[in-house]
Wavefront OBJ file of the C-alpha trace (Angstrom):
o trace
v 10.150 14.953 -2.463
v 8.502 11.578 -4.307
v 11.273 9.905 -3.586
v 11.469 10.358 0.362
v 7.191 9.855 0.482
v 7.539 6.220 -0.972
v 10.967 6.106 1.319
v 9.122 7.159 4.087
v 5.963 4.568 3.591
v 8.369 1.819 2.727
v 9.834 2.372 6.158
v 6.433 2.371 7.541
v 5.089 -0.971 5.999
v 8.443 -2.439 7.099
v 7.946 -1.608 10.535
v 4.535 -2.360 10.578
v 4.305 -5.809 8.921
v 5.381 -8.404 11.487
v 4.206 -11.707 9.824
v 4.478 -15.330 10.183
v 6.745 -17.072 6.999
v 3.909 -18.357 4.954
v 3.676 -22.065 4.132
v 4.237 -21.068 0.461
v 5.653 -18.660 -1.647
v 2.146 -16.996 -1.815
v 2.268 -13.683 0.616
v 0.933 -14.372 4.277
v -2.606 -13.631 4.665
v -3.345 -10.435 6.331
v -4.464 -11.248 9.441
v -0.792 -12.528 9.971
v 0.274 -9.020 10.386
v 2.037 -7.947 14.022
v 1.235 -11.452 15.815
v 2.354 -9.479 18.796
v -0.195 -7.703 20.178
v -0.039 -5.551 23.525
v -3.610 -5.908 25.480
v -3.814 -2.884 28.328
v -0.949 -2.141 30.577
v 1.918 -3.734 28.871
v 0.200 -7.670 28.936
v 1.547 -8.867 25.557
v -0.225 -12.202 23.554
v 1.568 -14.191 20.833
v -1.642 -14.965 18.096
v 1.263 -17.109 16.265
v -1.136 -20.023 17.382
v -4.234 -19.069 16.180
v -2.598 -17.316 12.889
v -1.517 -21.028 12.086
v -4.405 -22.658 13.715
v -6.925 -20.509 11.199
v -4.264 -20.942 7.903
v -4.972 -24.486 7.782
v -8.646 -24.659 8.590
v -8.819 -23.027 4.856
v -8.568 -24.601 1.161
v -4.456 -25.417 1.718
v -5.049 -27.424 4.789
v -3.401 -30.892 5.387
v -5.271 -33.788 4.979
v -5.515 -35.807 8.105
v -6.936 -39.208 8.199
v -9.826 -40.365 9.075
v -9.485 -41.199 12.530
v -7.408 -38.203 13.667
v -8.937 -35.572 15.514
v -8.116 -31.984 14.269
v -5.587 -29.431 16.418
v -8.074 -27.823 19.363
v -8.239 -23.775 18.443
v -6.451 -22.002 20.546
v -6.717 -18.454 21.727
v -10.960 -19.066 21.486
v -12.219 -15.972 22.405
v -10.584 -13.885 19.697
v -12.098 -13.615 16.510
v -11.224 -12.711 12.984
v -12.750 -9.134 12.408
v -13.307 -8.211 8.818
v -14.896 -5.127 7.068
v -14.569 -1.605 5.963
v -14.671 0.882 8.503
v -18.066 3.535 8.252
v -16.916 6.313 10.958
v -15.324 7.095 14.207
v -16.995 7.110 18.057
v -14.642 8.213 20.984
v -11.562 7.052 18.679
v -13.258 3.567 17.758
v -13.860 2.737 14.607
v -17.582 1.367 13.152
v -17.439 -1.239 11.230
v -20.008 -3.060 9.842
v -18.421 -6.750 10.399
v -17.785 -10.275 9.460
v -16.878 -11.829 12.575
v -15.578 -15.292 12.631
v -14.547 -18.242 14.959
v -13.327 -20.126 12.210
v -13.143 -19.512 8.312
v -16.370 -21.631 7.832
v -18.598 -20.239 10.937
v -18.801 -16.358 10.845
v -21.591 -13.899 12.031
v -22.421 -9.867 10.476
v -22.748 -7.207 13.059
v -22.296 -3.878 13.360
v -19.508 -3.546 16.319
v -17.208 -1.031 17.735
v -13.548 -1.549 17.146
v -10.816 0.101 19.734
v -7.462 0.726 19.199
v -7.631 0.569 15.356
v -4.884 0.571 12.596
v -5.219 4.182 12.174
v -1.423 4.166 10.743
v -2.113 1.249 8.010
v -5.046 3.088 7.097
v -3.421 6.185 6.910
v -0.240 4.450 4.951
v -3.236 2.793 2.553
v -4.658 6.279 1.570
v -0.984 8.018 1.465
v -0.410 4.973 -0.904
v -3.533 5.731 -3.058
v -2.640 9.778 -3.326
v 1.051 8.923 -4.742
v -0.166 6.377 -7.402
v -2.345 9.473 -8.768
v 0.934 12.093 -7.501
v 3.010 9.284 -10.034
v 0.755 8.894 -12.944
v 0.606 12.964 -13.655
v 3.717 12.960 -13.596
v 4.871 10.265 -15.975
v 2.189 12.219 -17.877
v 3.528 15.586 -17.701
v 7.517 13.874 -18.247
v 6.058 12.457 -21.235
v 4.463 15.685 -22.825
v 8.175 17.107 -21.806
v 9.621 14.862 -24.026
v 7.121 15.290 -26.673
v 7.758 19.202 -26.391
v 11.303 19.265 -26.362
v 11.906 16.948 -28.448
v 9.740 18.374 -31.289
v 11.659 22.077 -30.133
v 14.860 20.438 -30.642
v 13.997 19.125 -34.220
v 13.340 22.671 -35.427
v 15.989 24.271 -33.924
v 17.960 21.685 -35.881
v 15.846 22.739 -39.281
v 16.817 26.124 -38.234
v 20.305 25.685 -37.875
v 20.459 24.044 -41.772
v 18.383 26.843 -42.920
v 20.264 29.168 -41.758
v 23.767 27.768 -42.646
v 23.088 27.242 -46.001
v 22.314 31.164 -46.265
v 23.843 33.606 -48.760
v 24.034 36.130 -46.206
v 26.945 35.762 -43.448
v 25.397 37.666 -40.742
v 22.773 34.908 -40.837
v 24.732 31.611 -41.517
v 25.835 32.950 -37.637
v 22.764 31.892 -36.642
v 23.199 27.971 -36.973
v 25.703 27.693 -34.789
v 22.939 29.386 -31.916
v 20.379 26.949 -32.979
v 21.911 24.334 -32.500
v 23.238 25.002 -29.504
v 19.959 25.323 -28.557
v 18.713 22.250 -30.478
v 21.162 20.060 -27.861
v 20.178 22.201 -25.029
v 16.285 20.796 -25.510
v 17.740 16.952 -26.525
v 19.071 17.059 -23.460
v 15.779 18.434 -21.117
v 13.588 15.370 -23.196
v 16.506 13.158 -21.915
v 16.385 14.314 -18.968
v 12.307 14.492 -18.723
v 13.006 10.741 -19.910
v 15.193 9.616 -17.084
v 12.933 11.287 -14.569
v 9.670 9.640 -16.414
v 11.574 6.014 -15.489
v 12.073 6.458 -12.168
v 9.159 7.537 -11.799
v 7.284 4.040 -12.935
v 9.910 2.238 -10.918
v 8.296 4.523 -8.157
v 4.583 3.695 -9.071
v 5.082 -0.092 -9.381
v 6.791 0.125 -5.591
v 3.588 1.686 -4.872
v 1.303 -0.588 -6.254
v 3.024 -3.685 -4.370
v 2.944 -2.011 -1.764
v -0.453 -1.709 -1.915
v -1.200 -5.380 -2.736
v 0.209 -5.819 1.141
v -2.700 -3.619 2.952
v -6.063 -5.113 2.808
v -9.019 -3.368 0.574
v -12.299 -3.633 -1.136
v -12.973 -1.669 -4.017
v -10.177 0.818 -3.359
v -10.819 1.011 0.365
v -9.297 0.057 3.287
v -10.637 -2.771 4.780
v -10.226 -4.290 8.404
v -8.646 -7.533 8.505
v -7.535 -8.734 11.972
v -7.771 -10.735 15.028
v -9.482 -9.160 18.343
v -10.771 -9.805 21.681
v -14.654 -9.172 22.103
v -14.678 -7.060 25.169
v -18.658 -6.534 25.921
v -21.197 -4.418 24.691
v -21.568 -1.101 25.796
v -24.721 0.558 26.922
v -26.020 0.760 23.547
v -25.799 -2.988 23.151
v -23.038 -2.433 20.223
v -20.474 -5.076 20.454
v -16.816 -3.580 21.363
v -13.720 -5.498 20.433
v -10.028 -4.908 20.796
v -7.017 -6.194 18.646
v -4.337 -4.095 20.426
v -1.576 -2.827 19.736
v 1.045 -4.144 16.986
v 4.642 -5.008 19.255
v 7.133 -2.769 17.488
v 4.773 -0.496 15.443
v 2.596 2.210 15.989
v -1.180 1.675 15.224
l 1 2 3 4 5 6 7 8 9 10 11 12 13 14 15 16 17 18 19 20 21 22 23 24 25 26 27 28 29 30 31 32 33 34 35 36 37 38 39 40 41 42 43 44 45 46 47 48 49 50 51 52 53 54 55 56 57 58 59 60 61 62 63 64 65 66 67 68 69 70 71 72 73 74 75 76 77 78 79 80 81 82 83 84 85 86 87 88 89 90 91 92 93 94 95 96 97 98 99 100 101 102 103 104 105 106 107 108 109 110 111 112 113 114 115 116 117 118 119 120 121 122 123 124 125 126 127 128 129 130 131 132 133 134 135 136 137 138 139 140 141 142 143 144 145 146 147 148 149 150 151 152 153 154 155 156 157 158 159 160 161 162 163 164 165 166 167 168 169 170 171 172 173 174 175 176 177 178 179 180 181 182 183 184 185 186 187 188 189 190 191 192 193 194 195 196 197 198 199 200 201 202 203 204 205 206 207 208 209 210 211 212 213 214 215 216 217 218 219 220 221 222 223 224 225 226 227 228 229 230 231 232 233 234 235 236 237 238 239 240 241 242 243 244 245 246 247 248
């Protein structure tokens, strides 16, 4: 069953993580994700602009000379939404927010957010439960191993004990103990193998979670969206749609 959860998420942040090819070697930022977005009644907008425009506003961007006016930022009304999500109104999330026209001008609100990542949030969490589902048991493989191992070692005293008896009826007894001294090497082999897989299973886990977006071991908002008013409580409402090819 561990092995078809992590399947199962793998599949998930594969079909979910539509990205731009990063300059570098360095992983894409993570408001690269699903550049695709579909606004409404199947309008689709390509944010492949802005997702470049914004990458080289930061540290890595190109020098230009002195004279030479920087690229125009396109796409202008969406903005980079960042922050962990607080609760849920009418299936919008709350989010106290960073929200930002560029990465040096940014504003803090409180805001609405519709159509949220519940999926990458959900994957995040499902991610979080199988690191602890992993570590108990590379715990409990390795107090297997410990156990049968130290079962095996005297069923193998028992088996020279018992050979080297006087008595016949009882040197008959070696050849059962160490039958059942192999029978135990191989369970702490075995308890072995399945304690390996299982930290190949946990470090998939862990990258995987280096490619969903957190603060201090919770999910954190990290996108691009489209202010669309305030509602009549004054609080700000904005939309990042919906992923092309992936459920939210």
């Amino acid at each position: 069953m561990k092995y078809l959860c992590l399947f199962l998420l793998l599949a998930g942040v594969s079909a979910g993580a539509q990205t731009n090819p990063a300059p570098t070697n360095t992983p894409p930022p993570f408001y690269s994700r699903q550049p695709y977005r579909v606004m409404g009644v199947g309008k689709m907008v390509d944010l492949t602009p802005l997702i470049q425009w914004w990458t080289n506003q930061g540290p890595q961007a190109v020098e230009l000379p002195l004279n030479a006016a920087r690229p125009v930022r396109p796409l202008s009304a969406w903005k980079r939404i960042t922050g962990v999500p607080t609760g849920v109104v009418d299936a919008a999330w709350v989010v106290p927010a960073e929200i930002g026209n560029s990465p040096t001008d940014q504003t803090n609100e409180w805001i609405l957010v519709k159509n949220p990542p519940v999926a990458e949030a959900a994957q995040y969490e499902n991610l979080k439960a199988l690191l602890v589902q992993y570590q108990n048991q590379i715990a409990d493989d390795q107090r297997k191993q410990a156990d049968y191992t130290k079962a095996a070692k005297q069923n193998t005293d028992l088996a020279t004990q018992t050979g080297q008896s006087y008595s016949k009826s009882i040197r008959w007894n070696a050849s059962y103990y160490t039958q059942l001294a192999g029978q135990n090497r191989a369970a702490a082999a075995a308890a072995l193998a399945d304690q390996k897989a299982t930290e190949q299973l946990l470090e998939q886990a862990r990258q995987l979670l280096k490619t969903i977006p957190s603060v201090d071991g919770r999910y954190q908002l990290d996108c691009f969206a489209l202010p669309l008013g305030r509602n009549a409580k004054g609080q700000l409402i904005f939309d990042p749609g919906v992923g092309y090819g992936a459920g939210q």
